[in-house]
RODRENDO-939205 format. One record per atom (N, C-alpha, C, O): atom name; x, y, z; residue number from 1. Coordinates in steps of 0.02 Angstrom, whole numbers, plus 32768, in hexadecimal, padded with zeros to 4 digits. Example, Ala and Ser with C-alpha at 12.3 -4.5 7.8 and 13.67 -1.06 7.14 Angstrom:
2
NODE voza east north   up nuro
NODE    N 8294  7EE4 8186    1
NODE   CA 8267  7F1F 8186    1
NODE    C 8294  7F5B 8186    1
NODE    O 82C8  7F5A 81A7    1
NODE    N 8282  7F90 8162    2
NODE   CA 82AC  7FCB 8165    2
NODE    C 8285  8002 818A    2
NODE    O 829E  8039 8192    2
REM end
This chain:
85
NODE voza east north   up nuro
NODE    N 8029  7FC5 8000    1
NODE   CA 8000  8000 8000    1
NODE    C 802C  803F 8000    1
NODE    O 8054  8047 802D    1
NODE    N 8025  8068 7FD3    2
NODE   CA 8047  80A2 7FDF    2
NODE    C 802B  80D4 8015    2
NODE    O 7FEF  80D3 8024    2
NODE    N 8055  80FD 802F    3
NODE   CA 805A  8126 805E    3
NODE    C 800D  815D 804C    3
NODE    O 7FE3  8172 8074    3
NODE    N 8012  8164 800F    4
NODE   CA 7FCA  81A6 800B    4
NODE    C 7F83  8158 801E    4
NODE    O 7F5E  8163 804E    4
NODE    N 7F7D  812F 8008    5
NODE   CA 7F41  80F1 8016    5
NODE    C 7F3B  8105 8052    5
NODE    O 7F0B  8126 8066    5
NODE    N 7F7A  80EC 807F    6
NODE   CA 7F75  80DF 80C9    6
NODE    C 7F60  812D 80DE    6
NODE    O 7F41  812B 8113    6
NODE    N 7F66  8161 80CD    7
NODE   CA 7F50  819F 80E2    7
NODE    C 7EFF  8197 80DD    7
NODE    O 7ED6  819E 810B    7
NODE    N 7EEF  8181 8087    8
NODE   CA 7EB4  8198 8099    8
NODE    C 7E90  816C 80B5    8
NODE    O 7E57  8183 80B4    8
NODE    N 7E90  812D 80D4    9
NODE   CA 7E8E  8104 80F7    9
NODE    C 7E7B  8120 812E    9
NODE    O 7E3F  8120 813B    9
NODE    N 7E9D  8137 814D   10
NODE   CA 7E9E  8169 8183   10
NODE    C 7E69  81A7 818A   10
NODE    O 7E4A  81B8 81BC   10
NODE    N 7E68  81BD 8156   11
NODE   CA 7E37  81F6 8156   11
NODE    C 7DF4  81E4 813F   11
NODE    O 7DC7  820D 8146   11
NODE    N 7DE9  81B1 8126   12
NODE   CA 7DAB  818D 8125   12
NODE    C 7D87  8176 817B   12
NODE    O 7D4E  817E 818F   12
NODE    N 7DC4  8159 819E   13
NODE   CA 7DA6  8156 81DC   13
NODE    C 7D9C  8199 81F0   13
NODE    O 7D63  81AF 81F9   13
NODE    N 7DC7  81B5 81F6   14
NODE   CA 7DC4  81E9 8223   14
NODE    C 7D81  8214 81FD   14
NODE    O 7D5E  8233 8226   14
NODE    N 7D70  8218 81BF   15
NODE   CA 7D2C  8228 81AB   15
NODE    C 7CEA  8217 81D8   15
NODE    O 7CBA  823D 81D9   15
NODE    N 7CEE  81E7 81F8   16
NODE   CA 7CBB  81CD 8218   16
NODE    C 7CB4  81CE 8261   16
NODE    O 7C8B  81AB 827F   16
NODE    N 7CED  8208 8287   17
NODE   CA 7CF5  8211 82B7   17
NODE    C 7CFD  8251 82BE   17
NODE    O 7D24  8268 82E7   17
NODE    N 7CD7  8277 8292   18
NODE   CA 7CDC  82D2 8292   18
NODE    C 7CB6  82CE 82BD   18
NODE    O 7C8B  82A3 82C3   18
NODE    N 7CC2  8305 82EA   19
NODE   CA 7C9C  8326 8334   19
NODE    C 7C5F  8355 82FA   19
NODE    O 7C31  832D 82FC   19
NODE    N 7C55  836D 82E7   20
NODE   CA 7C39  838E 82BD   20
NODE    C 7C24  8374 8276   20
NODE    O 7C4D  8366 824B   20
NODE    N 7BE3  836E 826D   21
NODE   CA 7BC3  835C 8249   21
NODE    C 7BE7  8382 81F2   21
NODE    O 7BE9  83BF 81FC   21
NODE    N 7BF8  8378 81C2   22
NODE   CA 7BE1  83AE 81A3   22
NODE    C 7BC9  83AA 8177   22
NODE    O 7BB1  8377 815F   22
NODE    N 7BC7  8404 8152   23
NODE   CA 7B87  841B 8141   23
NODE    C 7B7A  83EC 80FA   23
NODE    O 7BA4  83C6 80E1   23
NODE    N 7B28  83FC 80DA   24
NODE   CA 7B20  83C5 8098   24
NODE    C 7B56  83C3 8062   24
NODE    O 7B63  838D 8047   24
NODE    N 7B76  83FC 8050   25
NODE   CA 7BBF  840C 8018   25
NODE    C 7BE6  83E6 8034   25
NODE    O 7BFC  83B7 8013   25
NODE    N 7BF9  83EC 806D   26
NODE   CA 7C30  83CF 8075   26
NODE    C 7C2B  837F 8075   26
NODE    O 7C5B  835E 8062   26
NODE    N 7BF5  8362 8088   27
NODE   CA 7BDC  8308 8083   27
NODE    C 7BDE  82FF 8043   27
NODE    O 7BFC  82CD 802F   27
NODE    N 7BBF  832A 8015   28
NODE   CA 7BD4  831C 7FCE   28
NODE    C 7C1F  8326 7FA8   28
NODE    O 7C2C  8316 7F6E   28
NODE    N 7C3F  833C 7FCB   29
NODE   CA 7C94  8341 7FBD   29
NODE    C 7CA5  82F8 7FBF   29
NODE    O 7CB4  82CD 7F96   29
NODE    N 7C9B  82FE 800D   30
NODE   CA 7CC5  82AC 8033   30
NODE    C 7CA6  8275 800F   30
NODE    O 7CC5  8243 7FFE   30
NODE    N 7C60  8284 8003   31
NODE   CA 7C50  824C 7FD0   31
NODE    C 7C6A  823B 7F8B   31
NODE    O 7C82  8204 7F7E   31
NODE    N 7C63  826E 7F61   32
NODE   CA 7C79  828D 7F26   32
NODE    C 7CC4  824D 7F2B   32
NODE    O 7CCE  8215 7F12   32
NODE    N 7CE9  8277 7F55   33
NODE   CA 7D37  8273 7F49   33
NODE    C 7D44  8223 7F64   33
NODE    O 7D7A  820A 7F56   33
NODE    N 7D13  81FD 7F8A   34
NODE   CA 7D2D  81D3 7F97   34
NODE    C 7D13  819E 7F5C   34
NODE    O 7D38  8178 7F3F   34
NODE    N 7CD7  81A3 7F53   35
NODE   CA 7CD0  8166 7F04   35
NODE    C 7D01  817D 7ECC   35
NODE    O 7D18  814E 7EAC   35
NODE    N 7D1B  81C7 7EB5   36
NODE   CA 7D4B  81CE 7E8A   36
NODE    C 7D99  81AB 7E9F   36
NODE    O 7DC4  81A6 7E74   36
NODE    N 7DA6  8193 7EE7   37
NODE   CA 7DD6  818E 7EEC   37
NODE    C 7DD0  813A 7EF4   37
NODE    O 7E05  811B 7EF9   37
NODE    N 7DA3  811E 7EF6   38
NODE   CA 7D9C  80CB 7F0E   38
NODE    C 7D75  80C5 7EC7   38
NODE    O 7D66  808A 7EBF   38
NODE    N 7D6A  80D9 7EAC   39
NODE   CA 7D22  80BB 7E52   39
NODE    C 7D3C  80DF 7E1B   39
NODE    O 7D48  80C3 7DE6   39
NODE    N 7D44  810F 7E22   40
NODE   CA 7D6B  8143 7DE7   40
NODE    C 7D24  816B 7DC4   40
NODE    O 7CF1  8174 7DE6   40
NODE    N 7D27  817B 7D93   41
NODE   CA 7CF0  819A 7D72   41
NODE    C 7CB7  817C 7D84   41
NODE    O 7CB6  813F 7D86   41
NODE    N 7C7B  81A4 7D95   42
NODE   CA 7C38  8190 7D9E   42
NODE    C 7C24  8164 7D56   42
NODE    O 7C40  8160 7D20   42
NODE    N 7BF6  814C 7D6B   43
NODE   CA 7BD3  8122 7D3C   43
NODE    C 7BA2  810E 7D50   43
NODE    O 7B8C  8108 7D89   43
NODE    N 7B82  80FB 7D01   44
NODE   CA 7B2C  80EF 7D16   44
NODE    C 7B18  813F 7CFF   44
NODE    O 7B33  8176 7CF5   44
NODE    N 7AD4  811D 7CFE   45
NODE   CA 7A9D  8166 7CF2   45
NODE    C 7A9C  8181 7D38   45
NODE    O 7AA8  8168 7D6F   45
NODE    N 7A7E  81E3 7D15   46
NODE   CA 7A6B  820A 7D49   46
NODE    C 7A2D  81F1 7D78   46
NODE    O 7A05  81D0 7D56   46
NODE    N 7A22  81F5 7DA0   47
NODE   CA 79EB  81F0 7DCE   47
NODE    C 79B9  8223 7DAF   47
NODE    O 79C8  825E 7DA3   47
NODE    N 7979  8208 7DA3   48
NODE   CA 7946  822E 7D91   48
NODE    C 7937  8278 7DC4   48
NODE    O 795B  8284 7DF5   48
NODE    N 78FB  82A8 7DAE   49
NODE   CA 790D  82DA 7DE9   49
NODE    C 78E2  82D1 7E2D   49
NODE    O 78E6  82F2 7E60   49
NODE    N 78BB  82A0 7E21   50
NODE   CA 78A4  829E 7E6B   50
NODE    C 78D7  8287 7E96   50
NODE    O 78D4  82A8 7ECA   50
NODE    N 7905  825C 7E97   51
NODE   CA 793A  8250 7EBE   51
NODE    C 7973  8277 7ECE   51
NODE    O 79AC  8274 7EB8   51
NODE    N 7956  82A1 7EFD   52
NODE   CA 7974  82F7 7F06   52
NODE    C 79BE  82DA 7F31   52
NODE    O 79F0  82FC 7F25   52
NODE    N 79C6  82AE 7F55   53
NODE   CA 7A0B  82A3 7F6D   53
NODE    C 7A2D  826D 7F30   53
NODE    O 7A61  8282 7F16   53
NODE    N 7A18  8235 7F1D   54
NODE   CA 7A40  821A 7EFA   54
NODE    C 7A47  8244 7EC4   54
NODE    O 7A78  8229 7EA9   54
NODE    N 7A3B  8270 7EA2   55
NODE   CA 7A36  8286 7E69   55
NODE    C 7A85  82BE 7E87   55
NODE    O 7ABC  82BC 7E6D   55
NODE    N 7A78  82DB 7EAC   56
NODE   CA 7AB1  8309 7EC8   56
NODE    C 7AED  82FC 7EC8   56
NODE    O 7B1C  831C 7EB1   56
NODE    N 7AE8  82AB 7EF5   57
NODE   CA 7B27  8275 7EEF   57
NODE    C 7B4D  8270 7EB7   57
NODE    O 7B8A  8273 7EBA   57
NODE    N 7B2E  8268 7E81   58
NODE   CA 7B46  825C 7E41   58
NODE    C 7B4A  8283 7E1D   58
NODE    O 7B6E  8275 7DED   58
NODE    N 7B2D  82BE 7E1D   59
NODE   CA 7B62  830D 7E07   59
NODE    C 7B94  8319 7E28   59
NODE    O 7BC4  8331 7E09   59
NODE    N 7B9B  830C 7E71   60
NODE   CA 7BD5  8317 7E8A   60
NODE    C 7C16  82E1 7E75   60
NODE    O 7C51  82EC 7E65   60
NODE    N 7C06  82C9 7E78   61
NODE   CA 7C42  8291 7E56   61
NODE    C 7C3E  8290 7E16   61
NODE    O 7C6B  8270 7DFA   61
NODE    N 7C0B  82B1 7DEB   62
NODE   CA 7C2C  82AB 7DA0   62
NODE    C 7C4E  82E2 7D90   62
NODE    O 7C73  82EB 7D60   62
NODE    N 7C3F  8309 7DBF   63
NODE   CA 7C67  8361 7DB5   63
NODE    C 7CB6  834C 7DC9   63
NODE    O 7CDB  837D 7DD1   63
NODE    N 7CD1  830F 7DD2   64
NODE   CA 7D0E  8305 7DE4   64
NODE    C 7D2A  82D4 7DBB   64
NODE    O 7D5B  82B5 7DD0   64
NODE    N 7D0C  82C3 7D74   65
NODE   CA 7D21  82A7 7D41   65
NODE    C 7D61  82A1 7D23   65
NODE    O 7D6E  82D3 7D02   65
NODE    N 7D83  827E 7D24   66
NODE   CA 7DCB  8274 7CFE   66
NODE    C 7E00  827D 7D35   66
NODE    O 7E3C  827C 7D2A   66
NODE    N 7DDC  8289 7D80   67
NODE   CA 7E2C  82AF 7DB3   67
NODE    C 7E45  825E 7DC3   67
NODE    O 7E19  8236 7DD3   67
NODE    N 7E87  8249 7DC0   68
NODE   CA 7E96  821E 7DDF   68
NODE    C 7E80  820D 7E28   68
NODE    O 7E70  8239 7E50   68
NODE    N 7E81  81BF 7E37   69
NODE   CA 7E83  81AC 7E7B   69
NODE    C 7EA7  81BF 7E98   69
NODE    O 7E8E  81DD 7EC8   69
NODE    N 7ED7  81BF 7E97   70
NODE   CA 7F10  81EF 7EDB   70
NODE    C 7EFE  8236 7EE7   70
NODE    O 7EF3  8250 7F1E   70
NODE    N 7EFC  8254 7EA4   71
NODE   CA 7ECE  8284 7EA5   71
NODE    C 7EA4  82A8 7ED4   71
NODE    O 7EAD  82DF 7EEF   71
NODE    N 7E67  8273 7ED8   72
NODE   CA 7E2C  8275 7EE8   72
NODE    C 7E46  8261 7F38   72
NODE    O 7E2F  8284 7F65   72
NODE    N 7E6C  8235 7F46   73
NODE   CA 7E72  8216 7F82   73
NODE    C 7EA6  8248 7FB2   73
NODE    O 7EB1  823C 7FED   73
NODE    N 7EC7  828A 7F88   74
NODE   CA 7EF9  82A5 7FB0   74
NODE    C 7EC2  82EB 7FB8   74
NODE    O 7ED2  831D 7FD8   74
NODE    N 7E89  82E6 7F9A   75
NODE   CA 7E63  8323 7F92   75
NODE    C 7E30  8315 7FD1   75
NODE    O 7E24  8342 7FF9   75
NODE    N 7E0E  82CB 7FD7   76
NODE   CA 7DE5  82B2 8002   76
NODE    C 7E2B  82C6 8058   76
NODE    O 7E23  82F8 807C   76
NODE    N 7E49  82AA 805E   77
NODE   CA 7E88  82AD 8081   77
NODE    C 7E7C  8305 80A8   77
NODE    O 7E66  830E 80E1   77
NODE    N 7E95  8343 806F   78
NODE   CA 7EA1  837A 8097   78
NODE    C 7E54  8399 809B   78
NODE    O 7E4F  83D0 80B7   78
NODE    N 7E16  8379 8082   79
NODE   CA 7DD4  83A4 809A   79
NODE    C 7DC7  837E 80CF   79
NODE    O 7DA5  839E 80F8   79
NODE    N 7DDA  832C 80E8   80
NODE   CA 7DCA  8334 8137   80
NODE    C 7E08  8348 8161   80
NODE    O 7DF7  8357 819A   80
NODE    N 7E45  834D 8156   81
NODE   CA 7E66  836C 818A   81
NODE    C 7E4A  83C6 818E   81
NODE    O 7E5B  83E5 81C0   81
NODE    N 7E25  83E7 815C   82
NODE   CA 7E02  8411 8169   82
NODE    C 7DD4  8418 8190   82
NODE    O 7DC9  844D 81AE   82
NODE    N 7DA7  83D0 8197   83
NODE   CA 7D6A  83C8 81C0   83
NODE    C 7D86  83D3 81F6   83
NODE    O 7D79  8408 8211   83
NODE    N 7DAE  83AB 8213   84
NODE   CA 7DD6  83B0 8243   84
NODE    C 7DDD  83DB 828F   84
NODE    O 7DDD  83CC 82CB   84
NODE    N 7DE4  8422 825F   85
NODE   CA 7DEE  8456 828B   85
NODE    C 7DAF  8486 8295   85
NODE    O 7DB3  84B6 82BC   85
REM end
């Protein structure tokens, strides 16, 4: 495993142990950035529009199209050491 994996390894847990909830943008980041960094490009169809959260999900992660996994995983990485503080 390289050293950035085992990071975001790390910040995946530590995702789930924020003292602070946060806000809906930011759940769609951590989401966003973590299927771009474990699946790569979204796929599959859009969610029709009654499905006001899945449909969100999947703009947010297609708006991150083509970024590499490390990428995505060093990007997921410094927005929760942001949560953080």
């Amino acid at each position: 495993m390289t050293d950035l994996t085992v990071l975001f390894e790390q910040a995946v847990a530590t995702s789930k142990q924020l003292t602070a909830k946060p806000d809906n943008d930011a759940l769609l980041k951590i989401y966003s950035l973590f299927k771009q960094a474990t699946v790569g490009d979204v796929q599959g169809d859009r969610p029709g529009m009654m499905d006001f959260v899945a449909r969100a999900k999947f703009d947010a992660w297609a708006a991150l199209k083509g970024q590499t996994s490390d990428q995505a995983k060093q990007s997921y990485i410094d927005l929760i050491e942001s949560l953080k503080k």
